[in-house]
Steps between C-alpha positions, in 0.01 A plus 500: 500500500515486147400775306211643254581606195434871506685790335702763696744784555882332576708676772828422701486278794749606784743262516779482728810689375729389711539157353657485162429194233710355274386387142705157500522311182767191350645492201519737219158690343581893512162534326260465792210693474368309868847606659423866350117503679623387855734792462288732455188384692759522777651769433220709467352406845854653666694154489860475433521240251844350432493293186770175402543601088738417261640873469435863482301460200243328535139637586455425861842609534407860340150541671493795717348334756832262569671592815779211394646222256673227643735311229447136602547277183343210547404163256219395670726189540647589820498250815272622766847577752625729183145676480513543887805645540416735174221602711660584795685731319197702377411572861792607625536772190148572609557475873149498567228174469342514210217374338595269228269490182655213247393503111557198395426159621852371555604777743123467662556163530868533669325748755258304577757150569764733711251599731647562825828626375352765318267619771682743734648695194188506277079515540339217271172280481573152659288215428527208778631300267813618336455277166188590377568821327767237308178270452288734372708673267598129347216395221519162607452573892281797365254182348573292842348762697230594280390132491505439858323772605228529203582781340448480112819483271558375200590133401878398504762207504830532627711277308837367660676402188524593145319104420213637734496844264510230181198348685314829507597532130359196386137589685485746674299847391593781299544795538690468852644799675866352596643741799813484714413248830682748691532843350663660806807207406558590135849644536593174606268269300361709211272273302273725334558907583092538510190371424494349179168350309575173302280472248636096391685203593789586263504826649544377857743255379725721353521756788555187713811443381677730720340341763646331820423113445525435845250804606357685193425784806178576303084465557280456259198750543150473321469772245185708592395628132489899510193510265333324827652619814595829678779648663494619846723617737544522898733714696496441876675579845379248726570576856561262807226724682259617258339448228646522174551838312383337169459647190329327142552597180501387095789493245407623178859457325805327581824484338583210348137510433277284659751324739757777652495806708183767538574806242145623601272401757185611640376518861151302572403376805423105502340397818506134380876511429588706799312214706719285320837644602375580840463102559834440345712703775307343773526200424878492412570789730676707245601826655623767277472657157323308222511533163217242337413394174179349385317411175085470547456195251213570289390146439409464886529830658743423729808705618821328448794585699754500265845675677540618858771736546617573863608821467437835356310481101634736279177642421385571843519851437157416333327490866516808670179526752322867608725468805817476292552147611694278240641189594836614545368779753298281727791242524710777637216640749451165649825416556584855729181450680285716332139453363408428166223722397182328366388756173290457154643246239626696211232357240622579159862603570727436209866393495719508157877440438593693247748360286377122497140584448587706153612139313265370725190692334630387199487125550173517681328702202196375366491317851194636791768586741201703768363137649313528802665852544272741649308689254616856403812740497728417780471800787899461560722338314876445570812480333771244624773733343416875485407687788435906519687489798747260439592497113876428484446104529323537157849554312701220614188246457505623149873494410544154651223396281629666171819387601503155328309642177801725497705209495379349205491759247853575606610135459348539134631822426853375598462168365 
């Protein structure tokens, strides 16, 4: 049943102890606030958490509530046989199955393809078919889905060739929003690192050039204007068994602005675009962790599913309900067998991350940044970095940041 938006007092489910987790990620991003709030909203519940960092320095590697770091560096460019065995050595050091929570689409994605081979060392979502988490983290088979089962996205062309790009040049409409056709692939095939908005045919020509001309490995994406359109966001656990532990809320700021991850966010419950969701994972029969994106276009007043990610968000930390129930939590109650407590939504909840939303206050000023938010003070608002009872992660996150500033002005100092 899905839930009414009502305000309430967060507590600690009971979650089963005796099965560890292990934050799983690929490649190389030490500054992870999401890897940092599965730690702890583990942690805190009694779980040992073992995390795969890139050292002792980083800050899920410092939090208090770490029981261990496995060193396991990794591309994101590995073969699936190389990610296997890599695996099988995390649950032998942890000699007990484990419940595996990935942050990133590539490693959710490699989970989600071994299937079988993972399954008697680790406890993870399965969908019944292995390749959609790979299809719905892809723009392009993002689109396919979308259109086939009638769920609003925005416009876009795949071109196949830089002459088909040249074509879009010549008449096709500006802006465009030019992404990555597989983002989960762009240690192997980078084409553009992130969503980028292309404001003119020169403009798309000229970061063409780099381009595969057999496969540009791009989509073209209708730019939804910001002065017309809203940005939402929904974080789910959908269960083979029940339904969905969904949570809806708005992003106020995002760094870079307008087009990149939530700095601060809002909870509001959206019956219309938790019906919306809800349909999705039935009809694809997505089972797992969501992480959705969608812009309500203005103009029509439809909401426009613009990225699915099957895994963990970064700002889920946002959604905590008056059970204590977060995403995160009710994956790891369902798969031990335990039930997910049904509780309040946690209207007005407020999520910041520190360090990008300082530059990002600055590039939104003059900008309405509240939206649709609920009206008022938020009743509880948390941090993605400091924590009362878990402040050491703070001073790596900050160091790593000042680090290349540091740089700089000793490269000019010497120079």
């Amino acid at each position: 049943m899905l839930l009414d938006a009502r305000p309430g007092a967060a507590r600690r489910p009971d979650l089963d102890r005796s099965v560890p987790a292990v934050l799983l990620k690929l490649g190389s991003y030490p500054l992870h606030h999401g890897g940092l709030g599965v730690v702890r909203t583990l942690g805190r519940c009694g779980v040992d958490v073992y995390a795969v960092t890139e050292g002792r320095f980083t800050p899920a590697a410092v939090s208090r509530h770490l029981a261990g770091r496995l060193t396991w560096p990794t591309t994101g460019a590995e073969d699936p046989s190389e990610l296997a065995e890599g695996l099988h050595a995390i649950a032998r050091t942890i000699g007990r199955r484990a419940v595996l929570v990935p942050t990133d689409d590539e490693s959710a994605v490699a989970v989600a393809e071994l299937g079988d081979e993972l399954a008697d060392d680790f406890l993870f979502p399965r969908c019944a078919d292995p390749g959609l988490p790979r299809r719905l983290a892809s723009k392009e088979g993002l689109h396919e889905v979308c259109v086939r089962h009638g769920v609003p996205t925005p416009a876009a062309v795949v071109p196949t060739s830089l002459a088909e790009v040249e074509e879009y040049a010549a008449h096709g409409t500006f802006p465009v929003v030019v992404k990555s056709r597989a983002p989960f692939e762009r240690h192997r095939r980078p084409s553009v690192r992130s969503s980028t908005v292309v404001r003119e045919p020169d403009e798309l020509r000229a970061l063409a050039r780099d381009w595969n001309d057999s496969d540009p490995s791009v989509i073209l994406q209708e730019y939804l204007p910001r002065e017309s359109s809203e940005d939402w966001v929904v974080h789910a656990y959908a269960s083979p068994t029940e339904d969905p532990v969904l949570f809806t809320g708005v992003k106020l700021r995002s760094w870079p602005p307008h087009a990149g991850i939530t700095t601060a966010g809002r909870a509001r419950w959206n019956p219309e675009l938790a019906e919306l969701a809800t349909r999705l994972f039935t009809a694809t029969g997505f089972h797992g962790i969501a992480d959705l994106d969608v812009r309500r276009d203005l103009r029509d007043g439809r909401y426009k599913l613009v990225d699915f990610n099957p895994r963990v968000g970064a700002q889920f930390r946002l959604f905590e309900d008056a059970a204590g129930i977060d995403v995160v939590r009710a994956q790891h109650l369902s798969l031990t067998g335990r039930p997910v407590p049904r509780a309040p939504f946690p209207e007005g909840r407020a999520f910041v991350v520190e360090d990008f939303d300082y530059v990002a206050r600055v590039a939104y000023r003059g900008d309405r940044t509240d939206g649709p938010a609920p009206a008022g003070r938020s009743p509880l608002a948390e941090h993605a970095w400091f924590a009362l009872d878990d402040p050491l992660p703070v001073v790596p996150m900050v160091l790593g940041r000042a680090r290349p500033v540091l740089s700089r002005v000793a490269r000019r100092v010497t120079g």
